[in-house]
Backbone as CSV, one residue per row, in Angstrom:
resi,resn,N_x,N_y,N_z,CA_x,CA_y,CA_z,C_x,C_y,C_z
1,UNK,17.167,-36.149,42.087,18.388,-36.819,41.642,19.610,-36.390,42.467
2,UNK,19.556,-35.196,42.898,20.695,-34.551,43.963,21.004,-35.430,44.800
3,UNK,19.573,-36.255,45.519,20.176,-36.559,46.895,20.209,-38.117,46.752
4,UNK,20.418,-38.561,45.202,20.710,-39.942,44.826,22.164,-39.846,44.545
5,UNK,22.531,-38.752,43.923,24.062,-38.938,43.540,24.825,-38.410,44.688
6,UNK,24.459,-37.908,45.777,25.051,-37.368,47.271,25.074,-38.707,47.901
7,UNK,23.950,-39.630,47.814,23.912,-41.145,48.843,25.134,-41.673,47.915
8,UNK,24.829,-41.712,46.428,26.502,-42.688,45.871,27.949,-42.288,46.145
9,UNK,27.945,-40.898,45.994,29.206,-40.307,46.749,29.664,-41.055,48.100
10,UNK,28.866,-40.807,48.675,29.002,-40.885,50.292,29.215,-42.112,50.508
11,UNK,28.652,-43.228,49.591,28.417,-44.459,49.986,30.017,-45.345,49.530
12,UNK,30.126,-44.529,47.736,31.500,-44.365,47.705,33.230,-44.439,48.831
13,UNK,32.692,-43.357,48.958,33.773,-42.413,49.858,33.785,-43.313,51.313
14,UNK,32.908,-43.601,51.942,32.787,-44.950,52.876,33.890,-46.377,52.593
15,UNK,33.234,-46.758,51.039,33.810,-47.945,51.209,35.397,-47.894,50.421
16,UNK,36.019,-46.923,50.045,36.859,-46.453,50.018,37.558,-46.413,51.183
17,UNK,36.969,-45.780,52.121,37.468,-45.519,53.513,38.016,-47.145,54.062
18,UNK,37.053,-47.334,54.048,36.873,-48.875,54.514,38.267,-49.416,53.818
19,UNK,38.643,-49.730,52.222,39.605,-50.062,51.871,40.890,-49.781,52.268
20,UNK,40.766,-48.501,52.547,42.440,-47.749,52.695,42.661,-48.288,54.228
21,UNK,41.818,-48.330,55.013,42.092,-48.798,56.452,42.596,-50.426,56.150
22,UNK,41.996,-51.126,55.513,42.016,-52.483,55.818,43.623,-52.318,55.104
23,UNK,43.721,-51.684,53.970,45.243,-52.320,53.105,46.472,-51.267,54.162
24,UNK,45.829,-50.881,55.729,46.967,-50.289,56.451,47.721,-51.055,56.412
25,UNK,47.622,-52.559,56.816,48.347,-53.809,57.009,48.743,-54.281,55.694
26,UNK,49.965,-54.749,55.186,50.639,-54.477,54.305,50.129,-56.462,53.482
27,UNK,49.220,-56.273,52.892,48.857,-57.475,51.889,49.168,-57.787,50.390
28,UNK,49.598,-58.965,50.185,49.481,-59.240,48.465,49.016,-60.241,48.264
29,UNK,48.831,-60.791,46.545,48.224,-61.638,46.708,49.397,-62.010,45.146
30,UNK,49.133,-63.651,45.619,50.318,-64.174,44.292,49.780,-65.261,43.905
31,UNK,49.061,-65.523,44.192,47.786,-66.683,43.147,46.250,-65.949,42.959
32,UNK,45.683,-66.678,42.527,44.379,-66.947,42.577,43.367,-66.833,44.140
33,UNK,44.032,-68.032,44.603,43.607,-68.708,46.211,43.879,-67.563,46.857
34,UNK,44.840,-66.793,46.621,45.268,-65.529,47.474,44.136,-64.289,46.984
35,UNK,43.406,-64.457,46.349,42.731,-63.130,45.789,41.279,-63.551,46.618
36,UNK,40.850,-65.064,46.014,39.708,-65.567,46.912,39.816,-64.844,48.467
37,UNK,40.716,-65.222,48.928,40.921,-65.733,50.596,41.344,-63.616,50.762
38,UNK,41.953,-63.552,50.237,42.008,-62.006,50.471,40.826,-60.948,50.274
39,UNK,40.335,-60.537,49.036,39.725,-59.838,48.446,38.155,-60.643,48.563
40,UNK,37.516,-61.430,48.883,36.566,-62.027,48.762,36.520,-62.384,50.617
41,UNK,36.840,-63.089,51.117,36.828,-63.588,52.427,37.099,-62.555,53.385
42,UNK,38.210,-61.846,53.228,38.786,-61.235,54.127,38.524,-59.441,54.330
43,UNK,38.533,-59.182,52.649,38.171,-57.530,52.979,36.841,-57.213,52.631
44,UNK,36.334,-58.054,51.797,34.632,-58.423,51.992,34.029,-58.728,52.889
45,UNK,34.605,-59.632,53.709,34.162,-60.326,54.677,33.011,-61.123,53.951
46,UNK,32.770,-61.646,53.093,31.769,-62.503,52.464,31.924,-64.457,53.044
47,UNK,31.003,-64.473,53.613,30.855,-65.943,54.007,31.216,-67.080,52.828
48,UNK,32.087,-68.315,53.057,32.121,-68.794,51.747,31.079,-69.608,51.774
49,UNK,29.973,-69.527,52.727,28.958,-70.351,51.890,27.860,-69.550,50.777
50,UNK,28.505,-68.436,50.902,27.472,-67.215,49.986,28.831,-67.072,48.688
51,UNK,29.177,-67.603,48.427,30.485,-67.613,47.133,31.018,-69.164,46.379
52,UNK,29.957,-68.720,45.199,29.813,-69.983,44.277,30.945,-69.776,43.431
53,UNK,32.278,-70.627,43.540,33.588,-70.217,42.795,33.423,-70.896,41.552
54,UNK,33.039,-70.137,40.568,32.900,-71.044,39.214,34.228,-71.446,38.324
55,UNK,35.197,-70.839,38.705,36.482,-71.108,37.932,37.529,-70.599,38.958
56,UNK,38.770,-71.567,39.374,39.580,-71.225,39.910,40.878,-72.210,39.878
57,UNK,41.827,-71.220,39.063,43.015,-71.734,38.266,43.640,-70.768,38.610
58,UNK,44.868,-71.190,38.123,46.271,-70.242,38.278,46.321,-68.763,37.425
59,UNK,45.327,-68.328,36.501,45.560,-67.679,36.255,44.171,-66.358,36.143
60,UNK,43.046,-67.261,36.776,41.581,-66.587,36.963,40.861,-66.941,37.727
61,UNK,39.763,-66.330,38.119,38.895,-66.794,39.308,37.631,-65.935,38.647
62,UNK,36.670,-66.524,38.765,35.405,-66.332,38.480,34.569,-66.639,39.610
63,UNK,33.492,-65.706,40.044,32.752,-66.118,41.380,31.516,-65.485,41.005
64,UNK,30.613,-66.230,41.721,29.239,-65.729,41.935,28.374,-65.638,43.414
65,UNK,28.254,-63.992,43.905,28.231,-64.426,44.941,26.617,-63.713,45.565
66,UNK,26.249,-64.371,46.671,24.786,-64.315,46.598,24.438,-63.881,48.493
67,UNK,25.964,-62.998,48.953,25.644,-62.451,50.396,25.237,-61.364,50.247
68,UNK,24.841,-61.026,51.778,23.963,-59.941,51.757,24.509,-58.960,51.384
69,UNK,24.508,-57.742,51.013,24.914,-56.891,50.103,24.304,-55.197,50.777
70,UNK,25.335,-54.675,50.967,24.863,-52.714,51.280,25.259,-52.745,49.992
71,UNK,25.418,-52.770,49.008,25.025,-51.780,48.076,24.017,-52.172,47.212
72,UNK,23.517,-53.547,47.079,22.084,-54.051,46.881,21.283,-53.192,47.650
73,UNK,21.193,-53.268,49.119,20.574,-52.575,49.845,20.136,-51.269,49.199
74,UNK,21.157,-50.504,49.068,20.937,-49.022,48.889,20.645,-48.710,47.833
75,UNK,20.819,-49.821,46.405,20.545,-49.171,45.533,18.827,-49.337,44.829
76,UNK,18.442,-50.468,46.135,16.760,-50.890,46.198,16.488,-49.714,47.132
77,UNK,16.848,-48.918,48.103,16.423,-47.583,49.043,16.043,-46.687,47.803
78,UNK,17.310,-46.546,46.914,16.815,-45.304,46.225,16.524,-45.416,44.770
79,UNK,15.709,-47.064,45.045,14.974,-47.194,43.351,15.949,-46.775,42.609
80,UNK,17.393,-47.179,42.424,18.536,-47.087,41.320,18.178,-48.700,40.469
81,UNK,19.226,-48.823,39.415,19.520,-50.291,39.024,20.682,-50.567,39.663
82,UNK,20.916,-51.487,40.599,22.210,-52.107,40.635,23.479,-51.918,39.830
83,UNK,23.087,-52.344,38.560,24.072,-52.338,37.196,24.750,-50.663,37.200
84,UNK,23.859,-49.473,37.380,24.210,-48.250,37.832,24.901,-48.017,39.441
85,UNK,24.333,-48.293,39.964,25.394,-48.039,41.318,26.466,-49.223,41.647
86,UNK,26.575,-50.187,41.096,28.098,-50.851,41.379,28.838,-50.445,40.631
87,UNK,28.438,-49.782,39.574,29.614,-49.284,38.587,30.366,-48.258,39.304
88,UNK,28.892,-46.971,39.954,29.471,-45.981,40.913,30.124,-46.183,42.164
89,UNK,29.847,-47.096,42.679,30.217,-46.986,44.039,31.264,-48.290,44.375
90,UNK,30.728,-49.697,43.769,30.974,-50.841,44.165,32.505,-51.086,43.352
91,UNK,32.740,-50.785,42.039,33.647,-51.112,41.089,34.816,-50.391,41.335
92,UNK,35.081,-49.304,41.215,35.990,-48.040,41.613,36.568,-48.567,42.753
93,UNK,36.299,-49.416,43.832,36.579,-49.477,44.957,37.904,-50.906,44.997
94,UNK,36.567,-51.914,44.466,36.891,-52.954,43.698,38.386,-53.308,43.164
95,UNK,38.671,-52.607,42.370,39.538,-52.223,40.934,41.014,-51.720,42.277
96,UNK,40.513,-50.524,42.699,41.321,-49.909,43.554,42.595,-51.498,45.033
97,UNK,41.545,-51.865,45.444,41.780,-53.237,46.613,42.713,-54.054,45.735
98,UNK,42.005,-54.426,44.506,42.351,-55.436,43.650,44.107,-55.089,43.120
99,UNK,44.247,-53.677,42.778,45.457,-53.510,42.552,46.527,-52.863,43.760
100,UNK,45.853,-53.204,44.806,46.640,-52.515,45.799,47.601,-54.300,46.769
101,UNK,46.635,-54.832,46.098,46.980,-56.422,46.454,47.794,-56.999,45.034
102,UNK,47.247,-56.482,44.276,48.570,-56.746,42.812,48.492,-56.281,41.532
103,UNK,49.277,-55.207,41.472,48.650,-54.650,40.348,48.510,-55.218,38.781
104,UNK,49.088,-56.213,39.125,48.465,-57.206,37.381,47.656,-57.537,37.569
105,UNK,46.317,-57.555,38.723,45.203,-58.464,38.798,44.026,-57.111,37.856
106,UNK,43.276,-58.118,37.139,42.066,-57.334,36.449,40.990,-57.817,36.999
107,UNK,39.650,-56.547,37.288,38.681,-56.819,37.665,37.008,-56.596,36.874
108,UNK,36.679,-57.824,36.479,35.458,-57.735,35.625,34.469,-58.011,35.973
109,UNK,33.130,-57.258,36.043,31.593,-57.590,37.075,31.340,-57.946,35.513
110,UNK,30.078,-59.028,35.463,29.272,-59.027,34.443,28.041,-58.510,34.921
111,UNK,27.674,-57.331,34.165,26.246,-57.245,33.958,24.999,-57.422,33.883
112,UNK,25.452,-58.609,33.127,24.488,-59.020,32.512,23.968,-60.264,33.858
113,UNK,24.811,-60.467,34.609,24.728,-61.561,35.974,24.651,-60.901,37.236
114,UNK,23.526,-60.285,37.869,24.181,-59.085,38.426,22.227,-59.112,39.214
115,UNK,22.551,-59.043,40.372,21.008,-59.098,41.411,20.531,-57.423,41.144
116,UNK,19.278,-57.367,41.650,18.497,-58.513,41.630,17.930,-58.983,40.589
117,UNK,18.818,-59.110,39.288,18.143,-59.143,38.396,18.250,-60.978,38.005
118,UNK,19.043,-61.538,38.579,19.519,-63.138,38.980,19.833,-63.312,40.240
119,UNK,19.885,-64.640,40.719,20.263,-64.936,41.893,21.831,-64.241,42.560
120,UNK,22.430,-64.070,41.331,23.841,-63.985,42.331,24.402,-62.450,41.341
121,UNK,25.475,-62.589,42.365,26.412,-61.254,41.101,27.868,-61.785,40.863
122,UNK,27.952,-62.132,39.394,29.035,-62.560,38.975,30.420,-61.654,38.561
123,UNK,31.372,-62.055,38.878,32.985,-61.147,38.978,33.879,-62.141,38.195
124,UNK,34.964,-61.579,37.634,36.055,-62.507,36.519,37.203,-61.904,37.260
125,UNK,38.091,-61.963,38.014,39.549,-61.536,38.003,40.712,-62.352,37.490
126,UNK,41.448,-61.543,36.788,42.471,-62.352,36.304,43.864,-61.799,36.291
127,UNK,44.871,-62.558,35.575,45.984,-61.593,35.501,46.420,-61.030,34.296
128,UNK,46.685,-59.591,33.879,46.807,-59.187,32.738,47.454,-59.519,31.909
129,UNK,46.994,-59.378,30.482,48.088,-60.586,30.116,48.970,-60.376,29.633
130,UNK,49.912,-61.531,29.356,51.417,-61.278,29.052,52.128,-61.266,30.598
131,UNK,51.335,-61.261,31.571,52.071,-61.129,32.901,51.112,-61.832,34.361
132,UNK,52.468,-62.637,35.030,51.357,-63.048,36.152,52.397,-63.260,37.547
């Protein structure tokens, strides 16, 4: 188990890394379309033909997305559940981007929608409420 919770650290601490470099360049986001095109397209780098946008309004965005995935990857290397290492590694990171681009935006993975246990992995962001 040592050298499962040393790979999530690390894998962590990476895409962390990864975040703080990309938000060097000074980004926000003030819609919806801006969270897609930012946080999904741009610091993901996720293809939009791998991002099934199930809801996208002024005040939420719901996506399901079905690209290739390092932390799918890694968490099939070390026989984890998914549902356990995006919480560790993938979400924290997530949450972090998401409010560094605006901090009223909220970020929700469902679980229960979530590879490989379905085709895709589903996300809710919205704006908190009472404020947008």
């Amino acid at each position: 188990m040592a050298v499962e919770k040393l790979s999530l650290a690390l894998a962590r601490t990476i895409f962390y890394l990864k975040g703080l470099i990309w938000l060097l360049k000074r980004r926000r986001a003030y819609s919806m379309q801006d969270v897609l095109n930012l946080f999904y397209m741009d610091f993901l780098k996720i293809d939009d033909k791998h991002i099934e946008v199930v809801k996208l309004d002024e005040n939420e965005l719901i996506t399901r997305c079905s690209n290739p995935c390092p932390i799918l990857e890694l968490a099939k290397r070390l026989n984890l559940d998914t549902k356990y290492v995006c919480k560790e590694v993938s979400e924290p990171v997530c949450r972090f981007v998401l409010n560094k681009l605006n901090p009223r935006l909220v970020f929700e993975r469902n679980y229960e929608h979530i590879r490989p246990h379905v085709e895709s992995c589903e996300e809710r962001i919205y704006w908190r409420r009472g404020e947008k």
